[in-house]
C-alpha positions in Angstrom: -7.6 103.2 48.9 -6.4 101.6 52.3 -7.7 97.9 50.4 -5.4 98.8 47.8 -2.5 99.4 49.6 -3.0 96.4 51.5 -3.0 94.4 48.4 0.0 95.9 47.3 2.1 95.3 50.6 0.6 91.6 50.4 2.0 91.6 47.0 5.3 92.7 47.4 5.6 90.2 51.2 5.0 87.2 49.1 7.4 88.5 46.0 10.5 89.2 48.4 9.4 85.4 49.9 9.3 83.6 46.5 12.7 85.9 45.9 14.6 84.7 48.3 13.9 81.5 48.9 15.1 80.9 45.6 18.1 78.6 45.7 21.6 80.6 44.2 22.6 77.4 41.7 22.9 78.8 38.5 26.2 77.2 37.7 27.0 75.0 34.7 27.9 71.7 35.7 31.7 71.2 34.6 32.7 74.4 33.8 34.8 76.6 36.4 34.2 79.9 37.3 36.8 82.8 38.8 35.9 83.6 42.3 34.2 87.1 40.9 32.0 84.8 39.0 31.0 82.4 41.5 30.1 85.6 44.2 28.2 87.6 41.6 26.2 83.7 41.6 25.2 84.4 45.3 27.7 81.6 46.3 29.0 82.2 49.7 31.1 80.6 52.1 31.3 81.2 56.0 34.6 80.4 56.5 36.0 81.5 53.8 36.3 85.2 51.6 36.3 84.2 47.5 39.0 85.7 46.2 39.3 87.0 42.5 42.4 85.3 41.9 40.4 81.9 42.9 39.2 79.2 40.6 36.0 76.6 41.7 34.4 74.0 39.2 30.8 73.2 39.1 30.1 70.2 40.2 27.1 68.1 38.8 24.8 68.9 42.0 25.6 72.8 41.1 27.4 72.9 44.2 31.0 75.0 43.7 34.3 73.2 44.7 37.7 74.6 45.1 40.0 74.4 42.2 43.1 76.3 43.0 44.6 79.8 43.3 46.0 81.3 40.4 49.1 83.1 40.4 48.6 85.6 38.3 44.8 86.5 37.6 41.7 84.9 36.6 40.7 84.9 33.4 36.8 84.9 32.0 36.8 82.5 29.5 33.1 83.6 28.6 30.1 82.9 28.1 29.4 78.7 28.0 33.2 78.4 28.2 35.7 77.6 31.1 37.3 80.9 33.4 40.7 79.7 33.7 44.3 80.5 35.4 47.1 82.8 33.8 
């Protein structure tokens, strides 16, 4: 039982490794994304909170750039389509 176990812990060690060593670009190049969108992406920024009322393109390297604020909200455009300003 205790070899078992063992395994198991092994197991799950080398998941949560493989996990998070995962990089979190999973942008599409060219398209922009609401600043909801881009934090649900596990894009994160240390000097900066990502607002909801923020818009960022995709750039080709799946890196996120700042767009601009919107002044009203940001919209989901949906799926394969650009979020965009209202």
């Amino acid at each position: 039982m205790l070899k078992n176990t063992s395994v198991f812990i092994a197991a799950l060690a080398a998941f949560g490794t493989v996990v998070q060593g995962l990089p979190p670009r999973v942008c599409k190049p060219g398209l922009n994304y609401c600043g909801p969108a881009v934090s649900r992406m596990g894009y994160y920024f240390l000097n900066h909170y990502i607002g909801d009322r923020e818009l960022y393109r995709c750039l080709p390297d799946q890196d996120v750039k700042f767009v601009k604020y919107c002044p009203n909200k940001c919209l989901d455009g949906g799926v394969g389509t650009s979020d965009y300003c209202r």
